[in-house]
C-alpha positions as CSV (number, residue, x, y, z in Angstrom):
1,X,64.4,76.7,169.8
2,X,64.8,73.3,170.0
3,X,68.3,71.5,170.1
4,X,70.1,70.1,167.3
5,X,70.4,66.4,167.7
6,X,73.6,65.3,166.5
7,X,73.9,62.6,163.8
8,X,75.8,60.1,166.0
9,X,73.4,60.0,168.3
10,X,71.3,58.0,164.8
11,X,74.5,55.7,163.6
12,X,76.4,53.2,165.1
13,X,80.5,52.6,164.4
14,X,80.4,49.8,162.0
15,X,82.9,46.9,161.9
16,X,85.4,46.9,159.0
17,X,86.2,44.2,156.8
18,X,89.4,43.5,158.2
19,X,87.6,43.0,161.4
20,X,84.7,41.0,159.8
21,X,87.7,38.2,158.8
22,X,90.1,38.3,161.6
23,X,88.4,38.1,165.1
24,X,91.0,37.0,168.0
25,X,89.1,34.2,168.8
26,X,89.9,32.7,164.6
27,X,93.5,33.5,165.5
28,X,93.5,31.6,168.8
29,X,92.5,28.5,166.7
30,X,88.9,28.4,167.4
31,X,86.9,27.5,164.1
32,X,85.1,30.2,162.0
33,X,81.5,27.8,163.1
34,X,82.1,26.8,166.1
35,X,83.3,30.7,167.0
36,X,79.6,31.6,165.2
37,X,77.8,29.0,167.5
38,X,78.9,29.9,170.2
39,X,78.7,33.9,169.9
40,X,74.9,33.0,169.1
41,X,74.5,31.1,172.5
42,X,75.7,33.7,174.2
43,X,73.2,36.3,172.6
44,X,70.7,33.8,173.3
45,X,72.1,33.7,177.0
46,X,71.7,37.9,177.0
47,X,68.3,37.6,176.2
48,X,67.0,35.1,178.3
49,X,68.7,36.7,181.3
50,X,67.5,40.3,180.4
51,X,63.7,38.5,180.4
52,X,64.0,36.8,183.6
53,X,65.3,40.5,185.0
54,X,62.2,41.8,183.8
55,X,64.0,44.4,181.6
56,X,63.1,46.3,178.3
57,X,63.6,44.8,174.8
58,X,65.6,48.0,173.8
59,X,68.2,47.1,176.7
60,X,68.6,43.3,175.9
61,X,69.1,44.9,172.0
62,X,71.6,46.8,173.2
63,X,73.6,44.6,175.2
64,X,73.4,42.0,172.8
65,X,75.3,44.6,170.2
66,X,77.6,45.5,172.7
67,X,78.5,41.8,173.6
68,X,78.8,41.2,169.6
69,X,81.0,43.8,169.4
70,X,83.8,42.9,171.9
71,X,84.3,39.7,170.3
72,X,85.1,41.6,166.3
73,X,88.5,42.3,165.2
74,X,91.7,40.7,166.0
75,X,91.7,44.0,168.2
76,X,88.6,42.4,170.2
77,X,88.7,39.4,172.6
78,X,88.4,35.6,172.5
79,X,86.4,33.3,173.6
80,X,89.7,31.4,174.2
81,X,90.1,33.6,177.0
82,X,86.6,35.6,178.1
83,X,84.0,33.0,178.6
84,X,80.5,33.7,176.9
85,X,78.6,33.9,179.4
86,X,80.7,36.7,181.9
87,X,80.7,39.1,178.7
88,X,77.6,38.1,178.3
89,X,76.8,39.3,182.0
90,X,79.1,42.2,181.9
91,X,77.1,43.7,178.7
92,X,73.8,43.0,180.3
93,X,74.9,44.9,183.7
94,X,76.4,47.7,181.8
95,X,73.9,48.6,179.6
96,X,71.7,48.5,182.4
97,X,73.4,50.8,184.2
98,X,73.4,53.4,181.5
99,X,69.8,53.1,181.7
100,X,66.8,54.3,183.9
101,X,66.2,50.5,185.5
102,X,70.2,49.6,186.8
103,X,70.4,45.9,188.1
104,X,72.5,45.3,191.2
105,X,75.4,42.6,190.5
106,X,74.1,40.6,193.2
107,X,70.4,40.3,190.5
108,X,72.6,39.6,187.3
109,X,75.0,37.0,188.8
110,X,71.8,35.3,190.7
111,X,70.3,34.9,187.0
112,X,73.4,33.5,185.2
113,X,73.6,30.9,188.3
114,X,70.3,29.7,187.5
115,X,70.3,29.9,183.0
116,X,73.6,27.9,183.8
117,X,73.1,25.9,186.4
118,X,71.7,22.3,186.0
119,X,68.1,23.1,187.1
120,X,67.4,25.3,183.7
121,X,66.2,24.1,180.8
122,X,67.2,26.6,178.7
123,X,70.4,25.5,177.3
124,X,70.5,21.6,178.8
125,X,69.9,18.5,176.3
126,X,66.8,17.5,176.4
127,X,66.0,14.6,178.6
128,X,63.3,11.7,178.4
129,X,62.7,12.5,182.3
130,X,63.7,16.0,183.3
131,X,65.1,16.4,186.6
132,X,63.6,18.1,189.2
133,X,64.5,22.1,189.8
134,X,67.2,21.9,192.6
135,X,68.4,25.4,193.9
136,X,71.3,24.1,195.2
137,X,72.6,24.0,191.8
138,X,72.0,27.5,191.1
139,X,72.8,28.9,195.0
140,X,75.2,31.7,195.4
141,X,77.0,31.4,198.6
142,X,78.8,35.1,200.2
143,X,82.3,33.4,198.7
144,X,81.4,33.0,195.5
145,X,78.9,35.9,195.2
146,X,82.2,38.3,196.3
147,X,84.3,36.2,193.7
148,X,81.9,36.3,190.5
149,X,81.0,40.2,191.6
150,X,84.4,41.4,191.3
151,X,85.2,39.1,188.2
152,X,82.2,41.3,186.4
153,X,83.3,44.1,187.6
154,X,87.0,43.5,185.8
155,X,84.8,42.2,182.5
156,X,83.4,45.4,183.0
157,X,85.8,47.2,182.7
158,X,87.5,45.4,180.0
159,X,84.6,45.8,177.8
160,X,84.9,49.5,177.7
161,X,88.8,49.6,177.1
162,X,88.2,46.9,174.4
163,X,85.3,48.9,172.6
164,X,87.2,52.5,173.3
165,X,84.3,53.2,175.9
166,X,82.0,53.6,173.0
167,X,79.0,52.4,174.2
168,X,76.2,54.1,172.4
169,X,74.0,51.6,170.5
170,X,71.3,53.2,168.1
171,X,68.7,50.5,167.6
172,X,66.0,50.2,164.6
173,X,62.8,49.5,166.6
174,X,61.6,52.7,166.7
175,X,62.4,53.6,163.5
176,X,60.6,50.8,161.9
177,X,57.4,51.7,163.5
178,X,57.9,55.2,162.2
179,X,58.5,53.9,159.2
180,X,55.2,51.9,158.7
181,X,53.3,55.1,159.6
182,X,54.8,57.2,156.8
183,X,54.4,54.5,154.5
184,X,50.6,55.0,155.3
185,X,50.9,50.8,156.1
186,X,49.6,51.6,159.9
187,X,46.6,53.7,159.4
188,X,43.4,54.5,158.3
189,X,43.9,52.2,155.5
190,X,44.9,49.3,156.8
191,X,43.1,47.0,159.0
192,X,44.1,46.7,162.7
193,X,45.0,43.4,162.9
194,X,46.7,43.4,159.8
195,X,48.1,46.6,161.5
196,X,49.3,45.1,164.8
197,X,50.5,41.9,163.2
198,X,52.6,43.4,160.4
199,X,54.6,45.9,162.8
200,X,54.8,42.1,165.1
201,X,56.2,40.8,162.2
202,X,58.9,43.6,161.9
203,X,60.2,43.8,165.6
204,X,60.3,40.1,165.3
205,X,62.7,39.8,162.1
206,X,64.6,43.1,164.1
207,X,65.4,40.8,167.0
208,X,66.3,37.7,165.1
209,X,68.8,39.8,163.2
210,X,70.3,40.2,166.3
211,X,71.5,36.7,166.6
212,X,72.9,36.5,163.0
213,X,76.1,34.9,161.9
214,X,76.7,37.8,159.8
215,X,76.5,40.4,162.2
216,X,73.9,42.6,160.6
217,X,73.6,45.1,163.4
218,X,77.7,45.7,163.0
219,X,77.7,46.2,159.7
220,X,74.7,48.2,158.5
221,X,73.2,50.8,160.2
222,X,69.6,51.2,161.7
223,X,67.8,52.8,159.0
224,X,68.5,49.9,156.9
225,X,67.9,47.3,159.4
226,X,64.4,48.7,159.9
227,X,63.6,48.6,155.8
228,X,64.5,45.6,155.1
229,X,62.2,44.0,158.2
230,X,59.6,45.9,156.8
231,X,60.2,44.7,153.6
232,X,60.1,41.2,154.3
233,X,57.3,41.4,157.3
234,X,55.3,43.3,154.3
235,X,56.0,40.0,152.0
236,X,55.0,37.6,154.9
237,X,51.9,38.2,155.6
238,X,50.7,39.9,152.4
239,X,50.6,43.7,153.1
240,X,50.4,45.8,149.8
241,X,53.4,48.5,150.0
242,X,54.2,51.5,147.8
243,X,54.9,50.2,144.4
244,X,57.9,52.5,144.2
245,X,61.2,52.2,145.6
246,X,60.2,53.5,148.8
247,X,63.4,52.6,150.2
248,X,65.6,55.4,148.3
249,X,63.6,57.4,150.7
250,X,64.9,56.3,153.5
251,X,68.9,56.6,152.0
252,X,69.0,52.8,151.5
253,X,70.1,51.3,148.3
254,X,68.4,47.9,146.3
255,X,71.6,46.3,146.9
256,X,72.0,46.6,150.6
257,X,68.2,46.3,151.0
258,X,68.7,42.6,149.3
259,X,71.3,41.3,151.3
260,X,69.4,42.2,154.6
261,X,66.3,40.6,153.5
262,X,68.2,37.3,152.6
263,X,70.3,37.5,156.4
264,X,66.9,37.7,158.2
265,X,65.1,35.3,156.1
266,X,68.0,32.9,156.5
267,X,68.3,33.0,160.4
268,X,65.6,30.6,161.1
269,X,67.2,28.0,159.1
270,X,70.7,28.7,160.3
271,X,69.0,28.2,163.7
272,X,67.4,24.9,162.9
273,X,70.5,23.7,161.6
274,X,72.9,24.8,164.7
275,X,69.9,23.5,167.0
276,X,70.4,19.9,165.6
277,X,73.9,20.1,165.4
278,X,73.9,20.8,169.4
279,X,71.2,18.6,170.1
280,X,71.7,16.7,173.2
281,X,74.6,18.7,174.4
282,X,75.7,22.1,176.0
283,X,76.7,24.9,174.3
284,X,80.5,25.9,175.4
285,X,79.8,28.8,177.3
286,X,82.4,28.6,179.9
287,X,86.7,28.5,178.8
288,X,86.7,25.4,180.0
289,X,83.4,23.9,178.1
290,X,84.6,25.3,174.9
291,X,88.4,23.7,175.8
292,X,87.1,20.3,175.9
293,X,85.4,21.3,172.8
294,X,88.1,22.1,170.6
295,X,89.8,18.7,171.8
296,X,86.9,16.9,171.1
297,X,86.2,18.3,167.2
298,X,90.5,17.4,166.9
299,X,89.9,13.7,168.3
300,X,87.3,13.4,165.5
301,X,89.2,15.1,162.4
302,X,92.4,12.6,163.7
């Protein structure tokens, strides 16, 4: 006989609404937008760091959840006080090493040095004449490999007392896919490139949600997350569902299937728009960036 699998191995611990309107990082005096903009760099940050280590999508997913979630509550920490980018690191190397393909800290701390450093494009201002790659920017010498390694090692650590050592992450991907299948969308039926593109289109809207403002990963669970890409992937490109309420099948409401189809169709405007507002300029991902910041957005309102 098989064994049971327990439910919680299928739900994540969702965020309250307490927790939703009081993060530490509000209370420390950091705006509500520039708090958003800057959690959204630092997902962006996990994910280009888990590509350049060569590591699964379902990983990166999960250590962006994970790095979303020590930052909720007033219970959670601050930006004021844990840069983005070492939680950010700390998430990525734990999740990792919960996982069949571990990363050394020497491999993680190499990549930040370089997304960081002055010699990536990734998150520097666009120049008329970009400068030339110099790995002397991004070098870690024995000193400060020592000094960063232990520092993850205490953000490590910090992460699991913060988040109670809950770790598990339940992601949607899978069950989207499965989804499509019993909806007889993937098939016989259906063309395969109208196939292939439409469950594209699904992943794709289930890893933009993961660098929403409103935090749809830590407030609805999976199952819902994977109907409502489907639902809006389906609308895209013009696939013909069930014209029922197929989603009552799947335990998710009209209600809750709305507001996730108007939080992933909004993210690439929301992007746009925090894009130009950054435009030309870093985003704070160190205490110190984010400092100077702060100062700067008071200098202005004076």
């Amino acid at each position: 006989m098989a064994p049971e699998i327990p439910l919680s191995t299928l739900s994540n611990p969702l965020v309250t609404l307490e927790q939703l309107s009081n993060s530490n990082s509000q209370l420390d005096g950091i705006p509500a937008d520039l708090e958003s903009h800057v959690r959204y760099a630092g997902a962006q940050l996990t994910q280009a760091a888990g590509i350049l280590l060569r590591l699964p999508q379902e990983i990166i997913a999960q250590a962006i959840v994970t790095f979303t979630r020590f930052y909720v509550g007033p219970e959670g920490g601050s930006f004021r006080l844990h840069a983005a980018k070492d939680v950010s690191a700390a998430s990525l190397y734990l999740t990792a090493k919960m996982s069949a393909l571990p990363q050394s800290p020497r491999s993680i701390l190499n990549v930040y040095a370089y997304l960081i450093s002055a010699s990536c494009p990734f998150f520097q201002p666009a120049l008329a004449h970009p400068l030339e790659a110099d790995p002397e920017s991004y070098y870690l010498s024995e000193g400060d490999y020592h000094r960063l390694r232990n520092a993850l090692l205490k953000t490590e650590s910090l992460i699991l007392r913060t988040l109670s050592f809950i770790t598990h992450v339940s992601l949607p991907h899978h069950l989207a896919l499965t989804y499509l299948q019993t909806l007889g969308v993937i098939g016989s039926t259906t063309s395969p490139q109208s196939s292939r593109y439409l469950a594209k289109r699904t992943l794709a809207h289930l890893n933009t949600g993961l660098l929403s403002p409103q935090l749809l990963y830590l407030t609805h669970q999976s199952p819902a997350l994977a109907v409502a890409a489907i639902y809006l992937a389906a609308r895209e490109i013009g696939v013909t569902l069930p014209r029922v309420e197929w989603w009552e099948v799947f335990d998710v409401d009209r209600e809750e299937l709305g507001f996730l189809v108007v939080g992933m169709r909004s993210m690439e405007g929301w992007a746009k728009d925090v894009g130009a507002k950054w435009e030309g300029r870093r985003f704070p991902l160190t205490v110190g960036e984010l400092e100077a910041e702060m100062q700067k957005q008071k200098d202005i309102a004076a």
